[in-house]
C-alpha positions as CSV (number, residue, x, y, z in Angstrom):
1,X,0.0,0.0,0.0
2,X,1.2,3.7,-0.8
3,X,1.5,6.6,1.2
4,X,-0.7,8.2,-0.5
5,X,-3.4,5.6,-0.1
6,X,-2.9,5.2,3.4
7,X,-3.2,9.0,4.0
8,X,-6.0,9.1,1.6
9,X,-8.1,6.2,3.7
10,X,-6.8,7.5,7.0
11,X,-8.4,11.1,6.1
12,X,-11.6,9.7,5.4
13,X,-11.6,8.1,9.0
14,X,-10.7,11.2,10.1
15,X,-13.9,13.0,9.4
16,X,-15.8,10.3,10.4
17,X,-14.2,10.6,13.9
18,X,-14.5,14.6,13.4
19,X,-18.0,13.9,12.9
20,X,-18.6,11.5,15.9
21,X,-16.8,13.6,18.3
22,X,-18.7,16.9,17.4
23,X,-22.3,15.3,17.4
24,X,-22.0,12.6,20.5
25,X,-19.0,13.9,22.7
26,X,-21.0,15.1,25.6
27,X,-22.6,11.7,25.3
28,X,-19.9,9.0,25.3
29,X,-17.4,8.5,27.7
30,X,-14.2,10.6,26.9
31,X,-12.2,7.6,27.1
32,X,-13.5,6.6,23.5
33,X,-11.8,8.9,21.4
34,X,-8.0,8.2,22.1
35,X,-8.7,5.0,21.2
36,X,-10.4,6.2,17.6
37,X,-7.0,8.2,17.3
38,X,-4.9,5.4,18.0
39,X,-7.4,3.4,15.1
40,X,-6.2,6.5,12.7
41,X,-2.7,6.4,14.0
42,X,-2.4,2.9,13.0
43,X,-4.3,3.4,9.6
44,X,-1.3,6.6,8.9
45,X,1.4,3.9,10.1
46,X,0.7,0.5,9.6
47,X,1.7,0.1,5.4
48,X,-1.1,-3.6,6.1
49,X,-4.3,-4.5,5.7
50,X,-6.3,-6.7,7.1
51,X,-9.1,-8.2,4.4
52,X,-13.4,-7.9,5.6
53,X,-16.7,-8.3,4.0
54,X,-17.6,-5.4,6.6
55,X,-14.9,-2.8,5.2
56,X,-16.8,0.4,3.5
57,X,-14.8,-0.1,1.1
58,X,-16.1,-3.8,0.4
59,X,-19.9,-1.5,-0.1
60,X,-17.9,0.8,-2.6
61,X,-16.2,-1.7,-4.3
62,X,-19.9,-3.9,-4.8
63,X,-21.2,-0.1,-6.1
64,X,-18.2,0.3,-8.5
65,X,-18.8,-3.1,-10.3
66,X,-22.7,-2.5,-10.2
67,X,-22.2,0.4,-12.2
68,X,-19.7,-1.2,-14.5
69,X,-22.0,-3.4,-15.3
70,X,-24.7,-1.3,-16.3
71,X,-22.5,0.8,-18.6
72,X,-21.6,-2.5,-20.1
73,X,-25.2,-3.4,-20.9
74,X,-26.0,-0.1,-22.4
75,X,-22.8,-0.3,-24.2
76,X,-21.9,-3.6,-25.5
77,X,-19.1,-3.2,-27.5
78,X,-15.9,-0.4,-26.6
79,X,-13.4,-0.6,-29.3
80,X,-10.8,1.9,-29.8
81,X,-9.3,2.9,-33.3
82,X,-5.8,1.5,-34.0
83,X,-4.8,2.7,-36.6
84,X,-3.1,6.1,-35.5
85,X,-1.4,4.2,-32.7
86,X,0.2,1.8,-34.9
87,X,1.8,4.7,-37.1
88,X,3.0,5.5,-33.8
89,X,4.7,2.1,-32.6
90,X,6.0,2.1,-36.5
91,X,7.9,5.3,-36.4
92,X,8.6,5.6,-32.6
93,X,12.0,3.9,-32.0
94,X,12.2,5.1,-28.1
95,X,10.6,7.4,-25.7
96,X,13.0,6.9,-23.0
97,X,13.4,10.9,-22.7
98,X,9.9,10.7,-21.4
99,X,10.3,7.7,-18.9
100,X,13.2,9.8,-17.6
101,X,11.2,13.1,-16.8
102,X,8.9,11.2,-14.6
103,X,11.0,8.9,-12.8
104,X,13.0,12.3,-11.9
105,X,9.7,13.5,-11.2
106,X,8.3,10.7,-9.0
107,X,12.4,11.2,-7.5
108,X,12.0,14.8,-6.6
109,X,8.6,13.9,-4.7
110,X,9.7,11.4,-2.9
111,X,12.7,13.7,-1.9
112,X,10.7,16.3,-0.9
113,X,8.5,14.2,1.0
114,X,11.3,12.7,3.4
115,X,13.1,16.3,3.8
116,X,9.8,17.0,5.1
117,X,9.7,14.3,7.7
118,X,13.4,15.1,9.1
119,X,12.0,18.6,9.1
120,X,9.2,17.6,11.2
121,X,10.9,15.2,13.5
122,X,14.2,17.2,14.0
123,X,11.5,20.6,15.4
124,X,9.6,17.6,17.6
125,X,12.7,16.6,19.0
126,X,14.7,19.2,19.7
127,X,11.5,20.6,21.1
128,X,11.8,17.5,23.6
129,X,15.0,17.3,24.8
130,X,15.3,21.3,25.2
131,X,12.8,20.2,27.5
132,X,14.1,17.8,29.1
133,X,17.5,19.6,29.7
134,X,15.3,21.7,32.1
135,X,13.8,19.4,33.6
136,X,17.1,17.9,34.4
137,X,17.1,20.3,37.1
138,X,14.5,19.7,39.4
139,X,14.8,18.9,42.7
140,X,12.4,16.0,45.1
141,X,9.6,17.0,46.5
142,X,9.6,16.2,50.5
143,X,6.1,16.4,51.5
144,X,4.9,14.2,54.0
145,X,1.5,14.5,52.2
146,X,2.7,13.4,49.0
147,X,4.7,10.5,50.5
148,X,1.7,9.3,51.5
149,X,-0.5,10.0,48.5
150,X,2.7,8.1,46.5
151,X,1.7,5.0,48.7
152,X,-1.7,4.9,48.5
153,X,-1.0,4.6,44.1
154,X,1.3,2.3,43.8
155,X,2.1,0.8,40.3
156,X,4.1,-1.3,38.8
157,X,6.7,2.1,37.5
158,X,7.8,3.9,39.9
159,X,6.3,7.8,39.9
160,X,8.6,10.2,40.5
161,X,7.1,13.4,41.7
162,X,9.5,16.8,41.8
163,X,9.1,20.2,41.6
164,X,11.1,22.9,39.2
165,X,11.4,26.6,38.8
166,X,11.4,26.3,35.0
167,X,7.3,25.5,34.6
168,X,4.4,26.7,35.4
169,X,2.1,24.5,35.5
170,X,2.4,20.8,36.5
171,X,3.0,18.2,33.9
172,X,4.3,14.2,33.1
173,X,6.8,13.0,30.9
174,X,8.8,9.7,30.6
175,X,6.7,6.4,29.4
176,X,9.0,3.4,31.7
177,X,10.0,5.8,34.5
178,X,7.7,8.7,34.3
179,X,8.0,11.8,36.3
180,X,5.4,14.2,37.6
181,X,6.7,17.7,37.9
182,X,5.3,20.1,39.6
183,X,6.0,24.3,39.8
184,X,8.2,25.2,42.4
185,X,5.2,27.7,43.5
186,X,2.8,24.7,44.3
187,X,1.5,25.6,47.7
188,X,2.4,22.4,49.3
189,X,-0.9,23.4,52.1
190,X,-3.5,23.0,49.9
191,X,-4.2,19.6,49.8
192,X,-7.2,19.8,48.0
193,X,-5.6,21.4,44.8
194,X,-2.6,18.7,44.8
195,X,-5.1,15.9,44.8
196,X,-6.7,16.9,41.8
197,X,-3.4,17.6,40.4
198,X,-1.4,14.4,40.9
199,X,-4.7,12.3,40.6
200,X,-4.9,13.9,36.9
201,X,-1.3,13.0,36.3
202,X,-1.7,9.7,37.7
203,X,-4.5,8.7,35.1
204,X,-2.1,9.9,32.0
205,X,0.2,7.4,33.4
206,X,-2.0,4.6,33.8
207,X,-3.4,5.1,30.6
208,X,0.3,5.3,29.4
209,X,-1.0,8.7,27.4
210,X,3.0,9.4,26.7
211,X,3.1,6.6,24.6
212,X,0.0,7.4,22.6
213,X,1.4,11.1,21.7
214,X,4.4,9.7,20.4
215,X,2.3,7.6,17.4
216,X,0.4,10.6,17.1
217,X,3.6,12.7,16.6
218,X,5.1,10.0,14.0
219,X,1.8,9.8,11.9
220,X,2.4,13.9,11.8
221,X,5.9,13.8,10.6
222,X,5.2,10.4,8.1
223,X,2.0,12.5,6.7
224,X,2.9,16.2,7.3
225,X,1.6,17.4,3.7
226,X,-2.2,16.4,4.8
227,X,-3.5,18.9,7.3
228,X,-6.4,16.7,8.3
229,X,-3.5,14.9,10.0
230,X,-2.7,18.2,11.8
231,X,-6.4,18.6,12.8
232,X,-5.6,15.0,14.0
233,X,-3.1,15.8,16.4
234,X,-4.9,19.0,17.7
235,X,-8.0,17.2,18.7
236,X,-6.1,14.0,20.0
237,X,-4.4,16.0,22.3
238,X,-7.4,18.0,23.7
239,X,-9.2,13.9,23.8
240,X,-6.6,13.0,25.6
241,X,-7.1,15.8,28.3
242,X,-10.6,15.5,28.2
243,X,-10.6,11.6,29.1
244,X,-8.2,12.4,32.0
245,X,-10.6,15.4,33.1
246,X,-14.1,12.5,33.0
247,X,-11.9,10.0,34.8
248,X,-10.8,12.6,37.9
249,X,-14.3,13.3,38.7
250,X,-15.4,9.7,38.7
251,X,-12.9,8.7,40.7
252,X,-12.7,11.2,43.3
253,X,-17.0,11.6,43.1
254,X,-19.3,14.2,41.2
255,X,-18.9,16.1,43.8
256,X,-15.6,17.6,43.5
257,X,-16.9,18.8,39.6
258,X,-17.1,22.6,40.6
259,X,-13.9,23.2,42.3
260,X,-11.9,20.6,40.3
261,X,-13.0,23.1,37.3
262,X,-11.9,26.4,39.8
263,X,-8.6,24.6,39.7
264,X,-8.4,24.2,35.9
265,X,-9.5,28.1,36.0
266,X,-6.3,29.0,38.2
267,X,-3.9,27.5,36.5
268,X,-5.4,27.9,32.9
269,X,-2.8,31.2,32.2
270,X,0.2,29.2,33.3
271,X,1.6,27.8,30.2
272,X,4.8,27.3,29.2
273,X,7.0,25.9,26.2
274,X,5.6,23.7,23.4
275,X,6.4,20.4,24.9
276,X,5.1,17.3,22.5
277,X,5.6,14.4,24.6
278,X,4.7,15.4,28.5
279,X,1.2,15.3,29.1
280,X,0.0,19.3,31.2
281,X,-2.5,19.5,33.5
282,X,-4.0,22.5,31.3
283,X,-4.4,23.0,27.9
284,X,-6.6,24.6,25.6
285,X,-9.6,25.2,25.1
286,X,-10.2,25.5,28.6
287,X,-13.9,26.5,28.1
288,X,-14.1,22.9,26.1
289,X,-12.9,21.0,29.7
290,X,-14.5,23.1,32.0
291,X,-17.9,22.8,30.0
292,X,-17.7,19.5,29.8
293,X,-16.4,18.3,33.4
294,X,-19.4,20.5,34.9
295,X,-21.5,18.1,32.4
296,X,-19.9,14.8,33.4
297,X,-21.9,12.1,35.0
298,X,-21.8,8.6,35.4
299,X,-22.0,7.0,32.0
300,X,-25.3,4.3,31.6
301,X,-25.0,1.1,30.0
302,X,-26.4,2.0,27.0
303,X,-23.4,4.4,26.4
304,X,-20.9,2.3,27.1
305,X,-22.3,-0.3,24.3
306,X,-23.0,3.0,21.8
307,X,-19.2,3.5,22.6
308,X,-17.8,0.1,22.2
309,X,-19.7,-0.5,19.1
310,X,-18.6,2.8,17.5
311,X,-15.1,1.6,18.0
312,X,-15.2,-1.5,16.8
313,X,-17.3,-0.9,14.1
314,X,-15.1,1.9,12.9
315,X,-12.3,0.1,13.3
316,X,-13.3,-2.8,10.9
317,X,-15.3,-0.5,8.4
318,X,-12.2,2.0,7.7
319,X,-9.1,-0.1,8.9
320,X,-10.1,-3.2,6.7
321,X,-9.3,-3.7,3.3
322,X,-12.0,-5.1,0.3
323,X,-12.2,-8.7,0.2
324,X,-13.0,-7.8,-3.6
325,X,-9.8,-5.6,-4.1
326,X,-7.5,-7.6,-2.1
327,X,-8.3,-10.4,-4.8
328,X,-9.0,-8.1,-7.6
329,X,-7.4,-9.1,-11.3
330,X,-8.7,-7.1,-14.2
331,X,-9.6,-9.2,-17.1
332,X,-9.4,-8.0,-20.6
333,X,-11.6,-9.8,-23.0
334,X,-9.0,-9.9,-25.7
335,X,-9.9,-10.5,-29.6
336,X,-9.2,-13.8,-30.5
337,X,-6.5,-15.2,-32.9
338,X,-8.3,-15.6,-36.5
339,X,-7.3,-18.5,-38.7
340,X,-4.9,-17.5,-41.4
341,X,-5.9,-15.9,-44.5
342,X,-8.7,-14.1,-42.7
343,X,-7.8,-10.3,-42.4
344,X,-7.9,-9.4,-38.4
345,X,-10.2,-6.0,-37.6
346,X,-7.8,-3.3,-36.7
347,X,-9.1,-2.7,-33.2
348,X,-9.2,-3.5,-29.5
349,X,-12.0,-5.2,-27.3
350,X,-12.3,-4.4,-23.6
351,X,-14.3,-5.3,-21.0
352,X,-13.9,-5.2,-17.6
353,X,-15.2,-8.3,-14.7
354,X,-13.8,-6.9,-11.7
355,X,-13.1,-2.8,-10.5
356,X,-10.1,-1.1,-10.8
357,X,-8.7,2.2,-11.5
358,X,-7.8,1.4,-15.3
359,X,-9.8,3.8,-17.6
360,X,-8.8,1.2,-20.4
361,X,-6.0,2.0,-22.9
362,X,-5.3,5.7,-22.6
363,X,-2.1,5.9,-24.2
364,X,1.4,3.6,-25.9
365,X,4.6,4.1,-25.9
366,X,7.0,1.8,-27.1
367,X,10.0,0.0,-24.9
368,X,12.6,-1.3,-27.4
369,X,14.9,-3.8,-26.0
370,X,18.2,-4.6,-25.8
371,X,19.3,-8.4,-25.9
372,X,15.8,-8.9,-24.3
373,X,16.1,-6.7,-21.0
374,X,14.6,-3.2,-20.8
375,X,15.9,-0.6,-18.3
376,X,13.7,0.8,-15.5
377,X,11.1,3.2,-16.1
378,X,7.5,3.9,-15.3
379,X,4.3,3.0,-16.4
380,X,1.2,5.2,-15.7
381,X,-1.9,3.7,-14.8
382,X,-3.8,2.4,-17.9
383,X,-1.0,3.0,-21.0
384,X,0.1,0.1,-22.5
385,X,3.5,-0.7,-22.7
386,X,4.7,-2.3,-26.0
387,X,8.0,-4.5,-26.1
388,X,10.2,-4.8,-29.3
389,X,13.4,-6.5,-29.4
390,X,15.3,-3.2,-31.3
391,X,11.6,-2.5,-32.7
392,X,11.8,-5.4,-33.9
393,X,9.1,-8.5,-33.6
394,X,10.0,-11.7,-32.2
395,X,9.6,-14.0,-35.3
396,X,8.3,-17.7,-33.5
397,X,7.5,-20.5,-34.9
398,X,4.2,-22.8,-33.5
399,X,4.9,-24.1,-30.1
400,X,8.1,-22.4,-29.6
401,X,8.1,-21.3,-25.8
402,X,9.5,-18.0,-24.6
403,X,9.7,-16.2,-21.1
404,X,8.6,-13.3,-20.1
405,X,10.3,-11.8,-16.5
406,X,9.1,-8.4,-15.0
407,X,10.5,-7.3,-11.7
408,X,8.2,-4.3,-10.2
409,X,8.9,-1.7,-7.5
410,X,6.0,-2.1,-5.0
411,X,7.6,-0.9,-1.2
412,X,4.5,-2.1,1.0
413,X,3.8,-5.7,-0.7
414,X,0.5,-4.8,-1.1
415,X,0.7,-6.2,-5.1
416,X,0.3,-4.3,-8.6
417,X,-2.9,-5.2,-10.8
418,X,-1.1,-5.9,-14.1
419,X,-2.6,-7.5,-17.8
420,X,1.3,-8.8,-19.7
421,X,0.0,-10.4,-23.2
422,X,1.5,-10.7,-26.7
423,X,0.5,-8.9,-30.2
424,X,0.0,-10.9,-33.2
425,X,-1.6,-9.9,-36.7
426,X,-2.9,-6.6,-34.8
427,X,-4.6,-9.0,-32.5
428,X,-3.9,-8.1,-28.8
429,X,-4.6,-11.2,-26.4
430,X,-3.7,-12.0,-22.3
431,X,-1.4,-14.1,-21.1
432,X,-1.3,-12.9,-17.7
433,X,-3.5,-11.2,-15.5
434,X,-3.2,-10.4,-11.6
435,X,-1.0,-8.6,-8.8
436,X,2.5,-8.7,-9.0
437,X,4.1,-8.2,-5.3
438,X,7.7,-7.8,-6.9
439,X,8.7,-10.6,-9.4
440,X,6.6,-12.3,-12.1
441,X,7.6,-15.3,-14.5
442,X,5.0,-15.8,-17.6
443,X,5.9,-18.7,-20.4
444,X,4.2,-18.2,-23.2
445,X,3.8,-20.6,-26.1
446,X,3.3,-19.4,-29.8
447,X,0.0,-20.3,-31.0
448,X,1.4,-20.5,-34.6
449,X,4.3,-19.0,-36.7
450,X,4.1,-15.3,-36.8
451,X,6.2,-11.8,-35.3
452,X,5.4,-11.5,-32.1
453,X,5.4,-8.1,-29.9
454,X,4.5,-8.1,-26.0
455,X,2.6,-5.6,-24.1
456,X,2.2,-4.4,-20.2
457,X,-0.8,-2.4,-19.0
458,X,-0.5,-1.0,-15.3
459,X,-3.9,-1.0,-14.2
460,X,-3.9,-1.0,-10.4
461,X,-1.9,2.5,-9.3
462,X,-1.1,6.0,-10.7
463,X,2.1,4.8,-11.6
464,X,3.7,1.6,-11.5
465,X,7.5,1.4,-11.7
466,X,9.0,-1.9,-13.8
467,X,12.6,-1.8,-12.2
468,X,13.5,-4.7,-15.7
469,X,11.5,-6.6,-17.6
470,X,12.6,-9.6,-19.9
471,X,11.9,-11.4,-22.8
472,X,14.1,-14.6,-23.2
């Protein structure tokens, strides 16, 4: 699978989740939407999918071929004129020039696209450790109180609570050893205030929250070009705040609602640096938290259902690929061979039994061969591709066997939809058709004595990159 797919799909499940969390978030527990970003983060990350009958896509896919058929009804015979593109492969002895341009092309893309990443990762990271420089300075905390709060929530990590001069405002960071920091300014009497702040930091380590904002900050840097992925990481972050804010107030009662949200009030002005993997006690919106935590109540049954089902329905509808496309070969109903002496129509038949993104034969450019082996270049989704040994046909006699190799650049394994046949007598006709992870063999057996040329039609991806094909 391609980037570009996987930001593509992962954007759609983004407005769904946009959508969800806009019409039902004062309705379903907070907890539920860090785990649908976590679903997108693993859709932006994860280059694998996972076949279902239940995917959308599966419902798309059964649309696509519906249609498909219908225009096939009402049109029962495609052909396209030949004639000017054989002038073409007559006269055309290479268009290598062309093949160049966009593989520099696709080059410079991809080039741009990872300078991009390092770009994003290196302002993440030095971000963090600046960070974490300063918070090399605290100092413990020694607080009888907070001894004793540290006993009463124990854990398997060890939480290590301090206090610095360099914040203002109390925050976590560390995923195996994590560390609560608190302002140097903290006044240490009010006991009320510290349990609603080190109870809040406890639940982001429980919930290991750290870890979650580091996928979150990946799937930015991999897919920093899409600012739906941005949106992403805005709203995941608030999510995550929000679900800390529902699980204070249930744990410590409904009661301490109104002066859990004075505290958020008090301390809502004292922010500090941009710091992308601790987890704050405040963050914006503040009027989103406070709105929502004077609005919190025990959640019924029926909502925790509504919000398991919305996951897991989500989950398999938009993470899932198409049973149909993860099997999906495009068959070409080629002309067949006529007997000899009968003059062959000087045009191409095609139909389609199965979806794909071929718009049949748009263009041709000729590959010419040298000793059977053709250099890497691209092919564009739906152009033929037409093999000559130095524009020369193949002259075989009946029965005479030769092999065709073709060795494809496909990163994620996820296969290229390909048609490889052979050109006889202006008769075009399939010897092969399927996905092609990164090597395919195909013998082929002359029918009778004739020249024979050999064709490639990329039919599953914008652009499909042959690294060699040969003819032997």
């Amino acid at each position: 699978m391609t980037i570009l797919k996987m930001n593509f799909l992962a954007s759609i499940l983004i407005f769904v989740i946009i959508f969800i969390r806009i019409t039902m978030l004062q309705w379903l527990p907070k907890k539920t939407f860090p785990v649908l970003w976590s679903v997108v983060s693993y859709r932006l990350l994860v280059p694998f999918f996972v076949t279902s009958k239940f995917s959308v896509y599966t419902l798309i896919n059964v649309l696509k071929t519906r249609l498909i058929n219908i225009t096939t009804f009402l049109q029962l015979e495609f052909s396209i004129d030949r004639n000017a593109v054989s002038g073409i492969t007559s006269n055309i002895t290479s268009t290598a020039p062309l093949t160049n341009v966009a593989h520099m092309t696709t080059l410079l893309i991809r080039v741009f696209w990872i300078i991009g990443i390092c770009a994003c990762a290196l302002c993440f990271l030095i971000s963090h450790f600046c960070c974490l420089m300063e918070y090399k300075t605290s100092l413990p905390i020694e607080n009888a109180w907070i001894e004793k709060w540290k006993q009463e929530h124990f854990i398997k990590r060890k939480i290590d609570i301090r206090q610095s001069d360099k914040i203002n405002t109390a925050l976590t960071y560390g995923l195996f050893r994590p560390v609560v920091l608190l302002p140097k300014t903290t006044d240490w009497t009010d006991e009320t205030q510290l349990q609603y702040i080190l109870t809040h930091e406890y639940t982001h380590v429980q919930k290991f929250d750290i870890l979650l904002k580091w996928f979150l900050a990946i799937s930015v840097c991999v897919h920093w070009f899409n600012p739906f992925v941005w949106i992403m990481y805005i709203l995941a972050n608030r999510d995550i705040e929000l679900s800390c804010d529902e699980t204070v107030v249930w744990t410590l009662g409904e009661t301490v609602r109104y002066s859990y949200a004075l505290t958020l009030i008090e301390l809502e002005e004292k922010k500090g640096s941009f710091t992308p993997f601790a987890n704050r006690f405040s963050r914006n919106p503040i009027e989103e938290r406070i709105v929502l935590i004077m609005k919190t109540r025990r959640v019924s049954f029926i909502g925790i259902v509504s919000a398991f089902a919305i996951v897991i329905s989500t989950s398999i509808a938009f993470t899932t690929d198409s049973v149909s496309e993860a099997s999906e070969t495009v068959q070409y109903a080629s002309q067949d061979i006529a007997p000899e002496g009968i003059e062959e129509p000087n045009h191409f038949e095609n139909t389609r039994t199965a979806s794909c993104s071929c718009d049949f034969v748009k263009s041709e450019e000729v590959i010419n061969l040298k000793n059977g082996t053709a250099s890497e270049h691209d092919v564009e989704n739906g152009k033929m591709i037409l093999y000559k040994d130095q524009n020369k046909t193949w002259s075989l006699k009946q029965g005479e066997t030769i092999c065709i190799d073709v060795n494809i650049e496909d990163a994620f394994q996820d296969g290229q939809t390909a048609v490889i046949g052979y050109v006889i007598d202006n008769s075009y006709t399939d010897i092969f058709s399927g996905k092609i992870k990164h090597y395919e063999s195909v013998e082929f057996a002359a029918p009778k004595e004739g020249n024979y040329a050999f064709y490639f039609i990329g039919a599953s991806s914008d652009t499909i990159n042959i690294r060699s094909l040969s003819i032997s």
